[in-house]
C-alpha positions in Angstrom: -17.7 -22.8 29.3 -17.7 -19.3 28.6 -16.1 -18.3 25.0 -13.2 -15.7 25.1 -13.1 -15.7 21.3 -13.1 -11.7 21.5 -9.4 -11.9 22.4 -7.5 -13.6 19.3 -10.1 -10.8 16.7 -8.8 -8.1 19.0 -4.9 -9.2 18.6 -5.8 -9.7 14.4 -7.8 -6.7 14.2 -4.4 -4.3 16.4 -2.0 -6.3 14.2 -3.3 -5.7 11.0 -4.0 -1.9 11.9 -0.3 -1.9 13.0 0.7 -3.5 9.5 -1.4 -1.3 7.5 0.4 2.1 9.7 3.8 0.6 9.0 2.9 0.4 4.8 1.1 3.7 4.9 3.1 7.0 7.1 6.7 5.4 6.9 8.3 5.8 3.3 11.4 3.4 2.0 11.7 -0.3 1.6 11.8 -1.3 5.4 8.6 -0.7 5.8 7.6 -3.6 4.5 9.6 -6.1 7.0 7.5 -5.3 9.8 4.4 -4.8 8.0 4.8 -8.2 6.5 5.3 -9.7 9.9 2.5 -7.5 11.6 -0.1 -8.6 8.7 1.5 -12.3 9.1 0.3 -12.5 12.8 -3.0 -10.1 12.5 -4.3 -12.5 9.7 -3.2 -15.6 12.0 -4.9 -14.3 15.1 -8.5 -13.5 12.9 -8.4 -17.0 11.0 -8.3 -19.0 14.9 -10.7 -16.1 16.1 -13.2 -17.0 13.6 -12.7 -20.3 12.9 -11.6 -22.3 15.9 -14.2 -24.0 18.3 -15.1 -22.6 21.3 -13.1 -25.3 23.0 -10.0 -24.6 21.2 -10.8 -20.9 22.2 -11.1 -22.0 25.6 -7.8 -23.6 25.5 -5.9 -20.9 23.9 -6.8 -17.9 26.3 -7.2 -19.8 29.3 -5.1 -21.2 31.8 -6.5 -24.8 31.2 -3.3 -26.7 29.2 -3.4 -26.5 25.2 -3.9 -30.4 23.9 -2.5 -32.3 21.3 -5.0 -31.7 18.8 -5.6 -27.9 19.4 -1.6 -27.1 18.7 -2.0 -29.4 15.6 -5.1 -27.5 14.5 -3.3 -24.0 15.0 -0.1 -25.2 13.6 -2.1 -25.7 10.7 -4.3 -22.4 10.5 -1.0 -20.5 10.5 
């Protein structure tokens, strides 16, 4: 079973650099609504990307249908 676990670092890794852009060029107290969010999700997506088994992995990015205890186990990492 070949690990796609690439995909959930790449979606952390462009969420958190979209986070980081939204503190850093806009100026005012909005900024921090969607950088908040953006950070939220990026740190989300690294956490399953680096700690999640290659099964859950498997189940997440494939097509194969996401079980019982793999939503249970991400419900819980996030």
């Amino acid at each position: 079973m070949k690990s796609n676990r690439h995909v959930p670092i790449i979606y952390g890794v462009v969420f958190l650099a979209g986070g980081l852009f939204f503190i850093f060029y806009f100026s005012g107290w909005w900024k921090y609504l969607p950088a908040a969010l953006f950070l939220f999700i990026g740190w989300g997506s690294l956490k399953t990307g680096w700690v999640a088994s290659d099964q859950e992995i498997h189940e997440l990015t494939g097509e194969a249908p996401m079980s019982e205890e793999t939503e249970r186990k991400l419900r819980e990492r996030l």
